[in-house]
N, C-alpha and C positions, 0 to 999 in steps of 0.2 A: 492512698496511692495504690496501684494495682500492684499486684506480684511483678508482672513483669516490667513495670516501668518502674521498680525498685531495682530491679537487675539491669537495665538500660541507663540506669543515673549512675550506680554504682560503678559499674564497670566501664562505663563510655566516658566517665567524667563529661556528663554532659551540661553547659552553663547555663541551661534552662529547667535544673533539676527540682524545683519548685514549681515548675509552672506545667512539668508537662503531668497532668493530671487527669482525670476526666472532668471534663466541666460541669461547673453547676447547676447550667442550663443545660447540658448535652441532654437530648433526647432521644427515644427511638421511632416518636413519627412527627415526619419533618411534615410542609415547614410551622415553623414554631407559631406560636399564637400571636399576634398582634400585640404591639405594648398599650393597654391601657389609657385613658388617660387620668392624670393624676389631681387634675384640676377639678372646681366645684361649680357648674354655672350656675347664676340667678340673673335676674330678672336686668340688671345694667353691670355693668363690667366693675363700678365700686363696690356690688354687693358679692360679684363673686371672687372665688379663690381661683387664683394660679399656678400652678405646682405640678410641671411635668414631672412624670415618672423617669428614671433614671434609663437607659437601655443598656438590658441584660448583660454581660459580658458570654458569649457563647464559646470563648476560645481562649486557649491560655497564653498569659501573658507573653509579647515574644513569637507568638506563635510562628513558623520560618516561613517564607517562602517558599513553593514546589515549581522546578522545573525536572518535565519529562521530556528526555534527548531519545527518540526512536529512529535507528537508521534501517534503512528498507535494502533485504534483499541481499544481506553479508551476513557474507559467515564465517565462523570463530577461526580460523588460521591464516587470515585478512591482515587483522590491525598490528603494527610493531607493538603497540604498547604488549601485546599477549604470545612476539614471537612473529608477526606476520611481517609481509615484504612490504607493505603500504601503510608509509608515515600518517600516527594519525596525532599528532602533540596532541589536541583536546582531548581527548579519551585518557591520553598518559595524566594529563592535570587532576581528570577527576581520580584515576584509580590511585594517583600517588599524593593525593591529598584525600583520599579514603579507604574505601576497600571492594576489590573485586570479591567476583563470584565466577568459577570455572565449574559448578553443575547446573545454574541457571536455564531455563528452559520455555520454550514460545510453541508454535501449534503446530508450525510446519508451512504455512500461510498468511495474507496479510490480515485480509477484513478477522478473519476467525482469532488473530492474536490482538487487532485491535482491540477489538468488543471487550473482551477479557479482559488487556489491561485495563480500560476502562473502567470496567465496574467490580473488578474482583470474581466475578462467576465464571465457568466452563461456557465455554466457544459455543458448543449447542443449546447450552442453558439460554443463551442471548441469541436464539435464531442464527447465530453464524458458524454454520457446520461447514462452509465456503464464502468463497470472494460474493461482494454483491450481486455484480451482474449473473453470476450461475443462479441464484435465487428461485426456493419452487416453493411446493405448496405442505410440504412437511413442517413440523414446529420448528424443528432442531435446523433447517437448511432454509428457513422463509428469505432473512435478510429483514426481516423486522423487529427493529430493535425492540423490547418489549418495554410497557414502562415497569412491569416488575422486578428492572433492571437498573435503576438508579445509575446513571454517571456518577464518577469522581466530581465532577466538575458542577452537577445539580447540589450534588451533596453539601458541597464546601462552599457551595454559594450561598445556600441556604445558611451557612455557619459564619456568611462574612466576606467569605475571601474573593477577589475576582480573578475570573478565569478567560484563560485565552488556547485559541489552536491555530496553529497555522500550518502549512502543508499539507498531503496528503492526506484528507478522510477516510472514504471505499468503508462505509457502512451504513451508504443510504441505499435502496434498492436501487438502481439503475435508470427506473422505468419514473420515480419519482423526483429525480434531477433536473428539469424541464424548468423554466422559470413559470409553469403553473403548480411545480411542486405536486404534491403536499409538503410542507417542510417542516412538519415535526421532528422528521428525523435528521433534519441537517443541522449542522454542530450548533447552531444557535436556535433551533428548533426547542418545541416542547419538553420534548420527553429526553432532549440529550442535556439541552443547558447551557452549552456554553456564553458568555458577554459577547465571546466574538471571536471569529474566524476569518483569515484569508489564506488560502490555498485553491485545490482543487478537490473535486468529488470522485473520483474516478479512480482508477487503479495505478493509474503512472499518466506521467506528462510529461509532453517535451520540456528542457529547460530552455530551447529558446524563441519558442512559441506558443506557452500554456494557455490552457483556458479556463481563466482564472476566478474564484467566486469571492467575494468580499460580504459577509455575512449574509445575506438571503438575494444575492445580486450579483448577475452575472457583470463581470465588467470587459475592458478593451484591454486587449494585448500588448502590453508595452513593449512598441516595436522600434526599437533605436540598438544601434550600437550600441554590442558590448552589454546587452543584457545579458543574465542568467539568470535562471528561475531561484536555484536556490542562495545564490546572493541578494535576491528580492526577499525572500522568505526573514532573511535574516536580517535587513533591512525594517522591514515590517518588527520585528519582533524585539527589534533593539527600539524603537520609536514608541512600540505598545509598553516594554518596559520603562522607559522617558516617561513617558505620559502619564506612567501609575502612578511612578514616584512622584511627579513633579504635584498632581493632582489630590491624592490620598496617600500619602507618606505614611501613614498608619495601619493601612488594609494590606495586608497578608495578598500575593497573588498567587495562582497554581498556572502555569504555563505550559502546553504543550507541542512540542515542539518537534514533527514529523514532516523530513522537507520532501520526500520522495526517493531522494539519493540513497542508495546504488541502485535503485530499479532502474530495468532499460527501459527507455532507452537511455544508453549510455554516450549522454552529450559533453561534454567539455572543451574548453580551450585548449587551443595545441599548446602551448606551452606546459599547461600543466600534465598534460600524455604525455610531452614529451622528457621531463623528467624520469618516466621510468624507461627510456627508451635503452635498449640490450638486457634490462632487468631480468625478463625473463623468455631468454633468447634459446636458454635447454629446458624448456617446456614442463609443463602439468606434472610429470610425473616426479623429475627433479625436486620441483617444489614444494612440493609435499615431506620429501624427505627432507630437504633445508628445516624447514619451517617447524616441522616437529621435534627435529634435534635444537632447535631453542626455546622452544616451548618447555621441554624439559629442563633443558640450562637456565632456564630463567624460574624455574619451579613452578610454573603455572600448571603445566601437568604433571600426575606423577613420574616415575624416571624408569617405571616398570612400564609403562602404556603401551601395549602393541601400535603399529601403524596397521590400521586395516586395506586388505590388500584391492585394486582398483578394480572393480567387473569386469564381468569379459566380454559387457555389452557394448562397454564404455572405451573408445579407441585409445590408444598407446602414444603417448606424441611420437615415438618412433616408428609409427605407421602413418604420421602425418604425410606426405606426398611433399617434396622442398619444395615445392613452386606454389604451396597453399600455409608454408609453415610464417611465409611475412605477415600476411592477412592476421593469419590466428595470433602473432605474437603483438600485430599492433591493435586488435583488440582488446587484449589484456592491459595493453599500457593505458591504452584511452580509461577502462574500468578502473585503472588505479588511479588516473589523476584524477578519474572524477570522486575517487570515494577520498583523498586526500584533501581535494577541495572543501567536500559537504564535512568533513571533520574542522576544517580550514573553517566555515562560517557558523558551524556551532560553536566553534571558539569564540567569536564576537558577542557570541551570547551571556558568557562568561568575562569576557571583557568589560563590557557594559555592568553586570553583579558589581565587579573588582572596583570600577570607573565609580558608580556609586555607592561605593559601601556596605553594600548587602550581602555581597557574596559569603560572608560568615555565619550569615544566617539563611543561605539557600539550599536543601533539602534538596541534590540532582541525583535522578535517575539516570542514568545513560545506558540503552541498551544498545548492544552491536547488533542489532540485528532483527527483522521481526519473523524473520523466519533460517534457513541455512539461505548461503550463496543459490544462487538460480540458473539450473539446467535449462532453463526452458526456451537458451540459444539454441541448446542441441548442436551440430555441427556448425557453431558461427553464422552470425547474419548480418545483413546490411539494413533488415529492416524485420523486425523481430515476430510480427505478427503471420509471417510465411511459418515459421517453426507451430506459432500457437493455433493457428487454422488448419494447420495439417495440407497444407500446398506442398507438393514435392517440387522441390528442386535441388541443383547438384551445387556445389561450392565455387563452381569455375561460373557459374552466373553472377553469383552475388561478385566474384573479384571483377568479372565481366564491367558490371555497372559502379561500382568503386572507381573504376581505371576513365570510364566514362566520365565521372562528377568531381573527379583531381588526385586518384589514386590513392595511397594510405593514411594521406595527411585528409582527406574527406570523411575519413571516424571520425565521429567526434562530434562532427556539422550538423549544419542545420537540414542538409540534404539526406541525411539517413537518422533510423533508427536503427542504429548499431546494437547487435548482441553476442556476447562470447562463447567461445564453444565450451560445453559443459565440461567439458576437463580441466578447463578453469575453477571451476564451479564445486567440484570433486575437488582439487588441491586447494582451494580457500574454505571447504569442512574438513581436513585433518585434523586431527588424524581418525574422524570417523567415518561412517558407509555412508550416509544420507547426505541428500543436498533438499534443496527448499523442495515440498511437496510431498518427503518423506514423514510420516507419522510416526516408521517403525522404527527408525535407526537416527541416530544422533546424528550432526550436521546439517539434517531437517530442522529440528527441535532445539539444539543446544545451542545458546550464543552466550558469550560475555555479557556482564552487567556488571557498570561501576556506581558504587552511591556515595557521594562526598555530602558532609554536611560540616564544616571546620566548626561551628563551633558545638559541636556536640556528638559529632563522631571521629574516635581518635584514629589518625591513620595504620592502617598497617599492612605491607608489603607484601604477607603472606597470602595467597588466596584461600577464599574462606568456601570451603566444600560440600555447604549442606547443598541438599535437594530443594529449588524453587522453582518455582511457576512462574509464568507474568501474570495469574490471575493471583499471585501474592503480595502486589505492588500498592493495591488499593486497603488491604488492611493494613499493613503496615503503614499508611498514611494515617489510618483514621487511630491505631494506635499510637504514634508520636503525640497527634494532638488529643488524645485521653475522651475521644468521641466515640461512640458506640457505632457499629453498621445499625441503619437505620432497616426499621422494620415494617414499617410503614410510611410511603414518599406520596404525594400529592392523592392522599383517597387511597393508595393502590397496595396492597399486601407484597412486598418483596420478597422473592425468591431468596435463599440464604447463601452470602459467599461463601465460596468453595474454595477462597485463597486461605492461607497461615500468614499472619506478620513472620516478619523478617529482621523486628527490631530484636529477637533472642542474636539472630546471627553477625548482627553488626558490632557485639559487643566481642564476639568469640569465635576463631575460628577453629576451633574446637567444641564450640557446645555441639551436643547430639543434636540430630535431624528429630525436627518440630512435624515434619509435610509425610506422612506416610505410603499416599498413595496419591496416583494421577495418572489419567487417561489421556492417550494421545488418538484424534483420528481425525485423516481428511481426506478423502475421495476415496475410500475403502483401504487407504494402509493406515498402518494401529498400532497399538501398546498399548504395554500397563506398568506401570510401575507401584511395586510396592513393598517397604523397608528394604531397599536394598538390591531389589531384585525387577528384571525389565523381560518382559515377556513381547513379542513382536512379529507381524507380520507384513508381510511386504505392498499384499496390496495386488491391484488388477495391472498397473500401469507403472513403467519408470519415467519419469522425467526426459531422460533424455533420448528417449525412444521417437523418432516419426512418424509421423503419420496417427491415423487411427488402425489398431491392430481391432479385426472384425470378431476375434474373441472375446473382447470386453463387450460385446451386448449379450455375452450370454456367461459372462461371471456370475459367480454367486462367493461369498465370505466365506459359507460350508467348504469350499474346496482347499482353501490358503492352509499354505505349512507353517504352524508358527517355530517361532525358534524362543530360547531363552539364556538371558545372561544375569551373571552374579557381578553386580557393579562394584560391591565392596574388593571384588579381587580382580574386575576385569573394568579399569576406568573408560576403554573406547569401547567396550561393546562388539569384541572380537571373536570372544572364542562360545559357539553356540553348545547349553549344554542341554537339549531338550531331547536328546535321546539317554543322556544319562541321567538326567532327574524326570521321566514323564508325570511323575506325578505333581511334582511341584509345577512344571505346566500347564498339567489340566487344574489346577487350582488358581494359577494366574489368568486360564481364559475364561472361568466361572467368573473370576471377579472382575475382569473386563465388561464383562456380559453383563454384571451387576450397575456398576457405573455405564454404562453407555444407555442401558436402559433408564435409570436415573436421572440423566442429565440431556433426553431427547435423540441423543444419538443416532437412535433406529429410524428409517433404514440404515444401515449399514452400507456404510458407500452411496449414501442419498445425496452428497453432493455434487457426483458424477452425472446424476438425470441432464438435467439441462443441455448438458453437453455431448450428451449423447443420443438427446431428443430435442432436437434445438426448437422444434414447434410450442414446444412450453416456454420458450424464454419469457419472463417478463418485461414487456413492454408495452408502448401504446399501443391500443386494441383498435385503434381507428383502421380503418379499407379506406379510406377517401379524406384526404388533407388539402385543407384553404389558407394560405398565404398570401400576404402583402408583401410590398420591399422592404417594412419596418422589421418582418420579423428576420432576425438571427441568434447565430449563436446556441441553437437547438442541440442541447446535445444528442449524440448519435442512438441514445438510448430511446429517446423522447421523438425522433423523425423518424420517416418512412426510409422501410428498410429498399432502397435503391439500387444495392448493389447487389442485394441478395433474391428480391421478389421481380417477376412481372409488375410490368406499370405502363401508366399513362403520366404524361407530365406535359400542362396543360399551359401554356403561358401566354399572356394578354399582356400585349407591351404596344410601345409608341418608339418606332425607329427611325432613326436619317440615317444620312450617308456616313456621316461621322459616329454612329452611337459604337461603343465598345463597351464591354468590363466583361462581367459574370453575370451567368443568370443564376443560376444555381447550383451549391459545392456541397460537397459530402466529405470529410476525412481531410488528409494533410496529404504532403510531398512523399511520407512511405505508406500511402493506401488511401483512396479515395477514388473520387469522379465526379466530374465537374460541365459542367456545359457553360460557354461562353461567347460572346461576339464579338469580333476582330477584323479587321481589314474588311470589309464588306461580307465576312463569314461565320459561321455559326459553327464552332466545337465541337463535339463530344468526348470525351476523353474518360475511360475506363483505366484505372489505377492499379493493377494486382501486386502492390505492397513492392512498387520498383522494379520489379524482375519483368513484369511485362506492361508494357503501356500501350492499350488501343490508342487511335485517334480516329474521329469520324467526323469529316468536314463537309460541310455542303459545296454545289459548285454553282455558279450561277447568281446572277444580281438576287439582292434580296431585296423587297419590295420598302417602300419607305410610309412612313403613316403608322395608324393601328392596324397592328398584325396577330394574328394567332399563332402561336409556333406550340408543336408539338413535337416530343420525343417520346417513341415509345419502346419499351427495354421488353424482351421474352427470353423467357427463360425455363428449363425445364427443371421443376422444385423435386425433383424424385435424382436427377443426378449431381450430387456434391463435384463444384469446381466444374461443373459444366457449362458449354457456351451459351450467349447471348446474345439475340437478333435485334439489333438496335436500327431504328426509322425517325430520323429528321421529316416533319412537315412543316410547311410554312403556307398559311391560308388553307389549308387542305391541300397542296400540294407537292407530295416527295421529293427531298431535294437532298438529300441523303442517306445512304444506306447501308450497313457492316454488321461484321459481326467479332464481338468477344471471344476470342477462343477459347479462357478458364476466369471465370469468375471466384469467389471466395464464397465459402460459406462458411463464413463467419463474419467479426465487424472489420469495419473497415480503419480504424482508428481505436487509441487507448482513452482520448481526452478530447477528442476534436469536434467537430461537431458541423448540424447542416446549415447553410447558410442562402438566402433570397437576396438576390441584388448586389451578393459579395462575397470572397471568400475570408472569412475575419482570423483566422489563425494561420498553421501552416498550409501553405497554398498549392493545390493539388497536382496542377501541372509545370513543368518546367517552360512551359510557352507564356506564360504571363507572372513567372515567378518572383521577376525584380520588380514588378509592377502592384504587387500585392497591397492591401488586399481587392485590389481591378475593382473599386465601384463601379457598376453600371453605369453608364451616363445618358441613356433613353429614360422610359419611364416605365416599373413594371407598375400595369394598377393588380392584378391578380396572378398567383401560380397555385391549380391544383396539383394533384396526383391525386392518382385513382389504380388501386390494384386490378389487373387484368382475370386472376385468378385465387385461386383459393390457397394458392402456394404459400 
């Protein structure tokens, strides 16, 4: 028995303290050899011998269970169970039937914290220096999973166990999410592993209109009342649990389990918004102060912790305007009932363990969080992707179109992508600087983590304060069950994790800090942490800043001011002392520089190209796309960029007097464009994420029989958010003509996708929105598009 799983029996009183060993099969290059066989043949079956060989035992007896609970896009001054204004009983079940962690630590982003947990290595080690879709041609920033990256999930299969995902992905390149894939990298893919997956591939989804993949298969939107995505999710996960047991009562499962929730959009039922309805009626900055004065009363922080003071970038709620302060505050309720909810159906999950038995032996992870809370509402939205494409607009718009679609009880809908204003975002990371996107400062980086295992980790109330990573989740797995990180996976020489187990600190919250040092970096802001000490810089960009500031294309790292903090004396990272130690600074930025280079890091802020050179995006490289009415469901990554390129759209149908539906849609109800026929007329309709909606209708009888219709979109690729000259023909003859006044440049949608013959998610305009998804009811036999230009 190893050292430390002498110290994890001894001190956890754990009931598996004989089994949890390294196995006698454990190996270091998977997968294992074939079993033999043990039999003799000759010449007829009386002459020969019979005598299988036993199969190996590769895991110890007992071995538990793993469920991983990832919530997206919260941050640690959120949950009651730690102090926060928003009920989450699940999370209270695990911490007070195990033990938290209050210096726990994620990347600052989603795909870049996934990777990580996943496999134990740093963010750039596994090509995820950023989210998928940013994806370029550096090692550190590709978005390709690498296979000398092993999954948890490859690993443990390989050793027995079966494994499931469900929810959110966002670590497949974007460009390769297309039902012609490649799908190595999709969670049931090659090189990831999973048995199986249902969720989505993308960054966020609506919850009441997803577009949903069921292991290498895009399926149909379950559109009825009273859906929600992530009571589907859990739905699924209680069923995949049913099935394991009922099926192999034997086989060990690892479960993981990321439903999306709290990324926006933030969808929920009104009932559950409206639970926190006056909750937080004296604003962001109030909250902040509540919430850290019970942070401390509950001992989760220490009782010395400064509150860090709010920027001066970052507005005041008492600078809010009263006629904009409803708006803001029922956003926030909407944000809490939905994160109360998605705690609400990770509880069933738990439920189900308790229901059959197992829960004594299930091994939960539960992180709050995969990154801090998310600025990237910025001043409040109705539909979130104006903030992340840098569209200006003023807030008296967004209430504008609110007031339009049923006023404040419309958060929440299926009619917007609602987002809150980052003051929220800022009072749900207290009491530190950062909100999600920060590398340099805590409330980026820092979130709770609770791990129960009842029968073998003994609970305790106190939180336990060493320094962890989420890339320390996976060795801490493979040490429970007494297996080695594997050194070799399918042929391929692995990269070495760069996690610490964790099972030293479950025993003690007091044992000294195992994790020495760890780099933080995503789109150019950074740290370093090391025994004790966090060195940091801010970086090109703040989150809740608008727009694109035309300085950042000509940043460079060399210019940034770091600062530095002594954590053992300053728990939030408050008081900068890099003018009174420079030296121990410049010794923290050497070693920065050391591990970044290490771990592919370089460029420096190479996750920002894309998006700030958006002619690199990865995507389909096609100028000219052929379509049937068969094909849908494209994701937006994988179709013709429509709303953002000249084009030609090219369509060969068979029309009567009667034909209506869609010809073809791009995006949902908060951004898209769609064309369609109706009443004897032919659509266009240009979507700018709500706040503006072209229509471009033909006038004039439309001809019946086979017809050619064209539409053709120009646009000038040199001006961001500039207009578009859109031309209906039908036979060759103009019967339509307008213009776009601000296009987007960027997508048009998170999750949505293009559709021929239909709009199959959410449906892009309000003139056929009950009618969803408007099959066509003529006949398309063809639609191309064809780019006009090199844009």
């Amino acid at each position: 028995m190893t050292k430390r799983s002498n110290l994890l029996c001894s001190t956890v009183a754990i009931a598996l303290a004989t089994a949890i060993v390294p196995s006698a099969y454990g190996q270091e290059k998977l997968p294992f050899p074939p079993v033999p066989s043990g039999s003799k043949a000759a010449r007829t079956m009386q002459e020969s011998t019979y005598h299988p060989l036993p199969v190996p035992r590769r895991l110890p007896a007992g071995a538990p269970n793993i469920l991983i609970i990832l919530i997206d896009d919260a941050g640690p001054a959120l949950p009651s169970t730690y102090g926060g204004d928003i009920n989450t009983p699940t999370l209270s079940r695990i911490a007070n039937s195990g033990v938290s962690f209050n210096r726990f630590h994620t990347t600052a982003m989603c795909s870049p914290t996934r990777a990580s947990l996943l496999t134990g290595q740093n963010h750039h080690r596994v090509g995820a220096g950023q989210i998928a879709s940013l994806a370029n041609d550096w090692d550190g920033y590709s978005g390709m999973w690498p296979a000398t990256g092993a999954s948890v999930a490859k690993v443990l299969g390989y050793y027995g166990y079966a494994t499931s995902a469900f929810g959110k992905w966002h670590n497949t390149p974007h460009a390769d999410t297309s039902q012609a894939g490649p799908f190595e990298r999709w969670p049931t893919g090659r090189l990831v592993g999973f048995d199986y997956f249902y969720g989505f591939l993308a960054g966020e989804s609506s919850q009441w209109e997803p577009a949903l993949v069921e292991n290498l298969n895009r399926i149909e939107t379950p559109h009825r009342k009273g859906y929600h995505l992530t009571e589907d999710l859990a739905d699924k996960g209680v069923a995949w649990i049913r099935q394991q047991r009922a099926l192999a009562p034997d086989q060990p499962f690892l479960m993981y389990w990321a439903p999306g929730g709290v990324h926006a959009p933030h969808h929920i039922f009104k009932e559950w918004a409206d639970k926190y309805k006056g909750r937080f009626d004296d604003g962001w900055d109030a909250m902040r102060e509540r919430v850290v004065a019970r942070q401390k009363q509950q001992g989760y922080i220490p009782a010395d912790t400064r509150l860090t003071p709010r920027p001066a970038t970052l507005a005041a709620w008492k600078d809010i305007p009263e006629s904009e302060k409803p708006f803001q505050r029922r956003l926030m309720e909407v944000f809490a009932g939905f994160a109360e909810h998605t705690d609400t159906q990770a509880g069933r999950l738990i439920d189900e363990l308790e229901r059959l038995g197992i829960r004594d032996n299930t091994l939960v992870f539960y992180i709050w969080g995969d990154n801090g809370s998310s600025a990237e509402g910025q001043g409040g939205s109705i539909s979130e992707f104006l903030a992340q494409s840098g569209t200006a607009t003023e807030i008296k718009d967004h209430i504008r179109v609110m007031n339009e679609l049923g006023g404040l009880d419309a958060l929440g809908g299926d009619k917007m992508d609602n987002h809150y204003h980052a003051g929220w975002a800022w009072a749900g990371s207290a009491p530190y600087q950062g909100t999600k996107l920060l590398a340099s400062h805590f409330g980026g980086t820092r979130n709770p983590l609770a791990v129960s295992w009842p029968r073998s980790v003994k609970a305790d109330a106190k939180p336990h304060p060493q320094f962890h990573h989420v890339n320390d989740v996976v060795p801490t797995i493979y040490e429970v069950l007494g297996i080695p990180a594997p050194k070799e996976v399918d042929g391929v020489t692995q990269e070495p994790l760069d996690g610490t187990s964790m099972v030293y600190a479950l025993s003690s919250a007091e044992a000294p800090d195992r994790k020495k040092t760890q780099y933080f970096e995503i789109m150019g802001s950074r740290s370093i942490y090391h025994e004790g000490f966090i060195a940091s810089a801010l970086g090109p960009r703040l989150p809740w800043q608008t727009g694109i500031d035309p300085a950042i294309f000509k940043w460079t790292p060399d210019n940034d001011v770091w600062e530095l903090y002594d954590l053992k004396r300053d728990f939030s990272q408050s008081v900068d002392l890099a003018k009174q130690q420079p030296e121990k600074l410049a010794e923290m930025i050497r070693l920065f520089d050391v591990e970044a280079k290490a771990n592919h890091a370089y460029p420096i802020g190479g996750g920002l190209w894309v998006g700030l050179h958006p002619e690199y995006t990865k995507q389909n490289p096609a100028t000219e796309f052929h379509y049937t009415a068969d094909v849908v469901r494209i994701p937006e990554a994988g179709a013709p960029k429509l709303g953002l390129r000249s084009s030609l759209v090219t369509i060969e149908a068979d029309l009567t007097a009667g034909s209506e539906g869609v010809l073809y849609a791009l995006g949902g109800f908060s951004g898209g464009l769609a064309a369609w026929v109706d009443k004897g007329r032919i659509s266009f309709e240009y979507n700018l994420y709500e706040i503006e909606r072209t229509r471009i209708e033909t006038t004039g009888a439309l001809p019946s029989g086979r017809v050619k219709i064209e539409i053709e979109s120009r646009a000038d690729p040199k001006v961001r958010n500039g207009p578009m000259d859109v031309t209906i023909r039908v036979n060759g003859t103009e019967m339509a003509r307008g213009r776009v006044q601000r296009t987007t440049g960027y997508a048009m949608s998170g999750n949505d996708a293009f559709d021929v013959g239909r709009d199959s998610y959410s449906p892009v305009s309000p003139a056929y929105a009950e009618r969803a998804p408007f099959k066509f009811t003529g006949r398309i036999d063809r639609l191309d598009v064809k780019y006009l230009t090199a844009n």
